[in-house]
C-alpha positions as semicolon CSV with decimal commas, in nm:
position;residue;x (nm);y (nm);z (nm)
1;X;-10,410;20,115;-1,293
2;X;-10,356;19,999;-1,637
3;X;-10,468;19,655;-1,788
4;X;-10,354;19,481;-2,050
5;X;-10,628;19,207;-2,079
6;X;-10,929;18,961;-1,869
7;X;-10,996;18,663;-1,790
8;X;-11,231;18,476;-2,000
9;X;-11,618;18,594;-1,909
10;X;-11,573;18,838;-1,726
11;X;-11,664;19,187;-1,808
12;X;-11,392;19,364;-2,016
13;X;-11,552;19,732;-2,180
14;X;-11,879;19,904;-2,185
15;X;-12,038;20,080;-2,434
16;X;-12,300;20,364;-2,490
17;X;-12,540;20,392;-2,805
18;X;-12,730;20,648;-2,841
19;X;-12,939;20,876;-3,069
20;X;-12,734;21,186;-2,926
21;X;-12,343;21,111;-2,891
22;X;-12,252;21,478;-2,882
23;X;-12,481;21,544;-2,577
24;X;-12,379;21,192;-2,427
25;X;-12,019;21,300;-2,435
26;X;-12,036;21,659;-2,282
27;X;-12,261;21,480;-2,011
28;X;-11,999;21,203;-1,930
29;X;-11,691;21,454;-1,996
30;X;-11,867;21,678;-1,725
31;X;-11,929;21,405;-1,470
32;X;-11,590;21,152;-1,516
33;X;-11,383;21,364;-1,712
34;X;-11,396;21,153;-2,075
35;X;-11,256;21,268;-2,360
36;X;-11,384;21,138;-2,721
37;X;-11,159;21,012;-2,971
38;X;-11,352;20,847;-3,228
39;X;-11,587;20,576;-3,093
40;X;-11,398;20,606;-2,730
41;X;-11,393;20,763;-2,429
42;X;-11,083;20,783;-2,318
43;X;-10,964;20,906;-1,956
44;X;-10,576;21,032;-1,939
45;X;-10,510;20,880;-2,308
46;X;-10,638;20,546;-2,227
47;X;-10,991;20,375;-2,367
48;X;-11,220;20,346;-2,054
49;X;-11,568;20,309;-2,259
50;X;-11,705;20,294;-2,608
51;X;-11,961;20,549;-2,767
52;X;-12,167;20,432;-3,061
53;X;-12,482;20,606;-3,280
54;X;-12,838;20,403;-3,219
55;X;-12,910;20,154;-3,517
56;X;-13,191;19,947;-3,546
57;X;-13,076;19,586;-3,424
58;X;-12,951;19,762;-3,118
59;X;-13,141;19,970;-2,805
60;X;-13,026;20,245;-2,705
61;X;-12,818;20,240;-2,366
62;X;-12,500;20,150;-2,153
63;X;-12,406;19,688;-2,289
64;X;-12,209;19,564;-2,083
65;X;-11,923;19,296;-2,284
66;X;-11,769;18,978;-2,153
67;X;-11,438;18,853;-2,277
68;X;-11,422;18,567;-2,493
69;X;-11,154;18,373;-2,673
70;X;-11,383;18,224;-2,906
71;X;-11,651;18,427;-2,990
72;X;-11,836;18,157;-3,220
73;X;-11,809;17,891;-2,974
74;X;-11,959;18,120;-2,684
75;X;-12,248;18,228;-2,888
76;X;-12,320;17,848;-2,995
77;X;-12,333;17,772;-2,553
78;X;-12,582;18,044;-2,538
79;X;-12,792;17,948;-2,818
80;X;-12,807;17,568;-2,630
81;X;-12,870;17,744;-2,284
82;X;-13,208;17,913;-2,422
83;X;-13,055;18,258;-2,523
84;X;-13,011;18,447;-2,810
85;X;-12,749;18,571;-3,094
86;X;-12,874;18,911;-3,199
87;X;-12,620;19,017;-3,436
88;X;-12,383;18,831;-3,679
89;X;-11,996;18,849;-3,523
90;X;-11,898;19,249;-3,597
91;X;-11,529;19,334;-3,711
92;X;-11,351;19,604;-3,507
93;X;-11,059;19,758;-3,484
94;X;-10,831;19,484;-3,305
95;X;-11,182;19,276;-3,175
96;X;-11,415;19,093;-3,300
97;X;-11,786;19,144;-3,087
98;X;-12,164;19,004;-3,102
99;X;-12,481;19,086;-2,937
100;X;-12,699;18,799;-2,753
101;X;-12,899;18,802;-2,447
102;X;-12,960;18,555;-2,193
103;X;-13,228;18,294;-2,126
104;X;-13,450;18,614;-1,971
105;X;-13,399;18,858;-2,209
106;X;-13,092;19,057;-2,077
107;X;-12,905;19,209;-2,342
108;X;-12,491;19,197;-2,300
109;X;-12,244;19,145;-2,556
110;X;-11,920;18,913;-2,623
111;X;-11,599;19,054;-2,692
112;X;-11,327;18,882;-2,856
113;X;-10,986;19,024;-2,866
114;X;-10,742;19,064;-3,153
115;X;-10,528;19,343;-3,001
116;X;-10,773;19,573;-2,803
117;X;-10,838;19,377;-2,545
118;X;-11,124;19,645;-2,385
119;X;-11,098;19,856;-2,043
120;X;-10,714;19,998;-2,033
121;X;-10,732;20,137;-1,706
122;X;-10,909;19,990;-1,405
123;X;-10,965;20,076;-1,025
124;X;-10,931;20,469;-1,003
125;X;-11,186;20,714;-1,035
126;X;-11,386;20,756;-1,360
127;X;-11,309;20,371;-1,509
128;X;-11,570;20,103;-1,480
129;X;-11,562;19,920;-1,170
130;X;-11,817;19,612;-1,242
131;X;-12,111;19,527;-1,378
132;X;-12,468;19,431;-1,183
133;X;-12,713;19,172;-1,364
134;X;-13,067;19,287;-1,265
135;X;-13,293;19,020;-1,266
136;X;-13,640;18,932;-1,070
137;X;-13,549;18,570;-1,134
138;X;-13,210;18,489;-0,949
139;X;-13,307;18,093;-1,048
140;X;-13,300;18,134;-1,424
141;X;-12,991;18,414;-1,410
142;X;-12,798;18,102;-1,192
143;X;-12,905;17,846;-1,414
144;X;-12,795;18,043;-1,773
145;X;-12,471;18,184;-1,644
146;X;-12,367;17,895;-1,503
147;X;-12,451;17,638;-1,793
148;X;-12,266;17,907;-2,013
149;X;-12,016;18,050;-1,839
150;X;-11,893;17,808;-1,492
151;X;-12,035;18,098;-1,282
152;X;-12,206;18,058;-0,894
153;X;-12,435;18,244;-0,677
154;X;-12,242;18,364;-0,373
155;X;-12,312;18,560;-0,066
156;X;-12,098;18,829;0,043
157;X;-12,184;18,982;0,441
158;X;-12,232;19,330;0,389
159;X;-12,205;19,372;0,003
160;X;-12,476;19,176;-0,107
161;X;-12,491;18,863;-0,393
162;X;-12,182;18,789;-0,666
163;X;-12,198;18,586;-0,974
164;X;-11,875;18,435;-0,924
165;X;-11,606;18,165;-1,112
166;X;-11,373;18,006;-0,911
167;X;-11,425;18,198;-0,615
168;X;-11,359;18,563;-0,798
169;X;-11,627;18,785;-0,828
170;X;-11,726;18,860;-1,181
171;X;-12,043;19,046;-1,171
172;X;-12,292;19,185;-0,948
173;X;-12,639;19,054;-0,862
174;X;-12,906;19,297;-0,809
175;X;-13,278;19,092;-0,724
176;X;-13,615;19,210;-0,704
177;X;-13,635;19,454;-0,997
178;X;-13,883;19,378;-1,312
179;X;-13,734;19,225;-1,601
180;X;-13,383;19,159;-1,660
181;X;-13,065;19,347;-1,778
182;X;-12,726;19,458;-1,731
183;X;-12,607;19,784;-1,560
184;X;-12,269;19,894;-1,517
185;X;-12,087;20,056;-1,267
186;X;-11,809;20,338;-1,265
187;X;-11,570;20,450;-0,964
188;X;-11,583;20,809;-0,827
189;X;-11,375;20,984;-0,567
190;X;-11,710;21,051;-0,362
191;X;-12,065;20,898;-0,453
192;X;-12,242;21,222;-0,267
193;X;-12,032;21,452;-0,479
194;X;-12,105;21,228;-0,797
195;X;-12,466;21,254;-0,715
196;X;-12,499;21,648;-0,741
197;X;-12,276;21,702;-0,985
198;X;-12,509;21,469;-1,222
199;X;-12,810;21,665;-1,144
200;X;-12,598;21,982;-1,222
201;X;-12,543;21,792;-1,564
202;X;-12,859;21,705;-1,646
203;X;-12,893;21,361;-1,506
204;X;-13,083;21,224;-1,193
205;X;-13,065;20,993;-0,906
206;X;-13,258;20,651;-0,936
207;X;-13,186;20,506;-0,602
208;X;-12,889;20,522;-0,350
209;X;-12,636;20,589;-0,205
210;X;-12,662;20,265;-0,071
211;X;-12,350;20,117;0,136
212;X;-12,211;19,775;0,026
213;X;-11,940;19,620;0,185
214;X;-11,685;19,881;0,170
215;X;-11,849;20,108;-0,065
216;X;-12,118;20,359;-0,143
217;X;-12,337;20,266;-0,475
218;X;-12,547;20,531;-0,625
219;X;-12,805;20,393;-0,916
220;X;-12,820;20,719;-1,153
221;X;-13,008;20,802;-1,484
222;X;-12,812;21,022;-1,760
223;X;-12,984;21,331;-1,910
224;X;-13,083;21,043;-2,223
225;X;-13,238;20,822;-2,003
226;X;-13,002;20,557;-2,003
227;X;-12,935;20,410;-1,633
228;X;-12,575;20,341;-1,469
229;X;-12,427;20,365;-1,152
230;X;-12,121;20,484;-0,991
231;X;-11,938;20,357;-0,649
232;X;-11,709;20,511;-0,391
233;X;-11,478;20,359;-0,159
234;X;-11,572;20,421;0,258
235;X;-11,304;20,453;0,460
236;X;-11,342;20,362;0,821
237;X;-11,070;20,439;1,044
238;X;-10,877;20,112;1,190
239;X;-10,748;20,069;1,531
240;X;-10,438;19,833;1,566
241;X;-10,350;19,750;1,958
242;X;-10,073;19,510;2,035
243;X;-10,117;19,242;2,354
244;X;-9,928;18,975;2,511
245;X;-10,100;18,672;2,667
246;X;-9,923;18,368;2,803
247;X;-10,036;18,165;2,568
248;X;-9,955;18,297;2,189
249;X;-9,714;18,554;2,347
250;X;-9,755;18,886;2,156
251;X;-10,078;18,915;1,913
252;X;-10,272;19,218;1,712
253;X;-10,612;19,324;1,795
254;X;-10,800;19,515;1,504
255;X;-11,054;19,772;1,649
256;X;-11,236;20,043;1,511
């Protein structure tokens, strides 16, 4: 599905820096399909994920950004909810972006659009699905995200917890893990089949596949050591029945 643009804060491209782009790219081309042209990956002719060389002021690894209309004003609500601007505002092509990190330490960036407004094509295999925070302190992650962004903790049965705005989802919450940062997520036709082909490539699995809700979420390393994940859909069979009571008269019963 193609997009055209997101909602303020919530997560709107990804982006990989690393020492090795050449090796990052046949890795990624081999497991999603990517294509490089120039600083994106790009999956039938559309920008799915940015590439980027490692430079000092930034780590190596997948950064998750978050949409923004004013880039200046979001990094000045960080700043007063105990995070921290890492880089001065950086001029794009069609976007301006920053790097900060939240009250904990977890890097992500801000993305402000002048044109490119990130992600073109959303909820088909080999596009970014969403992105998990990863925290061992779901107190402070509530407390930052909400002062800065509006978002809540929520509960979903079977698919775990949600930093949410408004009652939409915008990120995953992962608990229990050391430290804190920001992991993305990709779709795939089949998280099993994902799994070996990334071995085959190079990579390995971290954890999973784990089912949530109504998929299956595999936790995977690339050959460079930078960690992602990927999610399948799980498709249960549904049975439909029809009834009549005296009541309601005539009424459907989901089985299955």
């Amino acid at each position: 599905m193609r997009i055209r643009g997101f909602a303020p804060s919530t997560p709107c491209w990804v982006e990989l820096t690393t020492s090795d782009p050449d090796r990052a790219a046949g890795f990624y081309a081999g497991l999603f399909g990517w294509e490089i042209e120039g600083d994106r990956f790009m999956l039938e002719g559309r920008a799915v994920a940015g590439l980027a060389r490692s430079r000092p002021d930034r780590p190596e690894g997948w950064l998750t950004y978050l949409a923004t209309p004013d880039l200046d004003e979001t990094v000045g609500r960080i700043r007063s909810a105990y995070g921290r601007g890492l880089s001065h505002p950086e001029h794009r092509p069609d976007a301006r972006s920053s790097i900060v990190t939240d009250a904990s330490g977890a890097l992500f960036g801000l993305w402000e659009s002048a044109g490119f407004a990130g992600a073109q094509l959303r909820g088909e295999p080999g596009t970014m699905a969403w992105s998990d925070l990863l925290t061992d302190d779901t107190a402070a992650a509530t407390a930052f995200y909400g002062s800065v962004f509006g978002w809540t903790l929520t509960h979903e049965f079977g698919s775990g917890e949600w930093l949410t705005e408004a009652h939409d989802s915008v990120a995953g919450l992962i608990t229990g893990r050391p430290g804190a940062r920001w992991q993305p997520s990709f779709q795939v036709s089949d998280s099993a089949e994902a799994s070996d082909r990334c071995a085959r490539l190079g990579g390995r699995v971290m954890a999973g596949p784990v089912e949530m809700g109504l998929g299956s979420y595999v936790e995977i390393i690339d050959p460079l050591g930078n960690p992602f994940a990927v999610t399948a859909p799980v498709h249960r069979p549904v049975e439909l029945n029809v009834a009549y009571n005296d009541i309601i008269g005539m009424e459907l019963i989901y089985g299955g």
